[in-house]
C-alpha positions as CSV (number, residue, x, y, z in Angstrom):
1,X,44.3,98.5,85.6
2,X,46.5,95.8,85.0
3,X,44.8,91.8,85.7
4,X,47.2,89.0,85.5
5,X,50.0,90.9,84.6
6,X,47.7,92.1,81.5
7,X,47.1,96.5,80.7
8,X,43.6,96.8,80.7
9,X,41.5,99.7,79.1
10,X,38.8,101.2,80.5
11,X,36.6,98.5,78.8
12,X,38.1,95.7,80.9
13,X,40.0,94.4,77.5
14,X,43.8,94.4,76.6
15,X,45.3,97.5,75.9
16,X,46.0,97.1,72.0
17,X,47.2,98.8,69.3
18,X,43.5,99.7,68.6
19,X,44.0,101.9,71.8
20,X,47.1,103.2,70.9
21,X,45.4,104.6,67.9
22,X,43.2,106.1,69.7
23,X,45.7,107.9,71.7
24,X,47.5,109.0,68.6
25,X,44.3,110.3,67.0
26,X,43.7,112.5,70.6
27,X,47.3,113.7,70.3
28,X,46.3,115.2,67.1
29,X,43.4,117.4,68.7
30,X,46.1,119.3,69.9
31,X,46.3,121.3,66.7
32,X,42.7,121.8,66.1
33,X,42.9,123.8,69.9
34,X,45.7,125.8,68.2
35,X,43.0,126.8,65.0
36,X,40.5,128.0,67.7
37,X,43.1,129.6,69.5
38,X,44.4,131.3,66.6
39,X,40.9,132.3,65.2
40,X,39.5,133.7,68.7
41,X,42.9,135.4,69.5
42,X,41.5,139.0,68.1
43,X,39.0,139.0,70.6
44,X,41.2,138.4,73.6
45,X,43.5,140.4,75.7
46,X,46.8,140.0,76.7
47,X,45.9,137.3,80.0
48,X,43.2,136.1,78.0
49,X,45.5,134.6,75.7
50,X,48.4,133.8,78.1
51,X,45.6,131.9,80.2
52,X,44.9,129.9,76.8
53,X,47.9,129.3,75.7
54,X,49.2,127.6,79.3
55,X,45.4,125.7,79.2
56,X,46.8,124.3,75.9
57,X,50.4,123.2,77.3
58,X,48.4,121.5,79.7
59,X,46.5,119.6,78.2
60,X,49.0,118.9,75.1
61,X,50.9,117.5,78.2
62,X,48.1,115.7,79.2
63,X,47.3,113.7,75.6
64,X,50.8,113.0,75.3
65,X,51.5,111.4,78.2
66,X,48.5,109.2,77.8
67,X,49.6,108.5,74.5
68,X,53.1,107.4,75.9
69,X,51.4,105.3,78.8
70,X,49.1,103.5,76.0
71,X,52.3,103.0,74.1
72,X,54.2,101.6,77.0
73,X,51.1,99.2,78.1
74,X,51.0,98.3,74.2
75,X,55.0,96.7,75.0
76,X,54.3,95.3,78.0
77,X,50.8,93.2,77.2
78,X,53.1,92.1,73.9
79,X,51.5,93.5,71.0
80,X,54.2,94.1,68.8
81,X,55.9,90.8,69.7
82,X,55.4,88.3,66.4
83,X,53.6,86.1,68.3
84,X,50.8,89.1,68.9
85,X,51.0,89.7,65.5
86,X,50.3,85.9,64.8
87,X,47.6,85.7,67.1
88,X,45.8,88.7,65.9
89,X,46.0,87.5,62.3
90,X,44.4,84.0,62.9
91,X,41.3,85.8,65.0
92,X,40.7,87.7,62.0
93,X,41.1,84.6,59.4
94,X,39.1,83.1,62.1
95,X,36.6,85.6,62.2
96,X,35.9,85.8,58.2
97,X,35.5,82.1,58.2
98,X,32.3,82.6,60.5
99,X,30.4,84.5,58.8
C-alpha cells in the first residue's frame, strides 16, 4: 500500500530496511525446504518428488520476488539515501537519551 507516495508494510509503517531483512531471512527458508526435501525423498515416488520439487520452484519464486519488491520499496521510500541514514541515527541517539 503506498500513502503519500510512502511503501507501507502490512503494519501501516514505512517499508524499511527492518523489512527488507525480513524478506532476506524468508529467502533463506528456501534451503531448509530443500533439507526436507532431501530427507523425505526415499519415501517418495517418481511424481511425488516432481510434484515437490515444482511446489519448491514456486514458492522460491514466490520469496524472491517479495524480497525484490521489499528491496525496490526500500529505494523508493529513501532508505538508503544519507539523509535516511541521518534520520534513523538521530531517532536512535534520540531514543537512548529517553530512557
Amino acid at each position: 500500500m503506498i500513502i503519500k507516495g510512502i511503501h507501507m508494510n502490512d503494519n501501516m509503517k514505512p517499508v524499511d530496511r527492518f523489512d527488507l531483512e525480513e524478506a532476506i531471512m524468508n529467502s533463506w527458508r528456501t534451503s531448509d525446504d530443500i533439507k526436507a526435501l532431501y530427507k523425505s525423498a526415499e519415501h517418495m515416488d517418481e511424481d511425488q518428488m516432481m510434484n515437490a520439487l515444482m511446489g519448491l520452484e514456486i514458492f522460491a519464486e514466490m520469496r524472491f520476488n517479495e524480497l525484490w519488491n521489499t528491496f525496490e520499496q526500500c529505494i523508493k521510500n529513501g532508505v538508503f539515501n544519507d539523509d535516511a541514514r541521518r534520520a534513523d541515527k538521530l531517532e536512535l541517539e534520540k531514543k537512548k537519551h529517553e530512557h
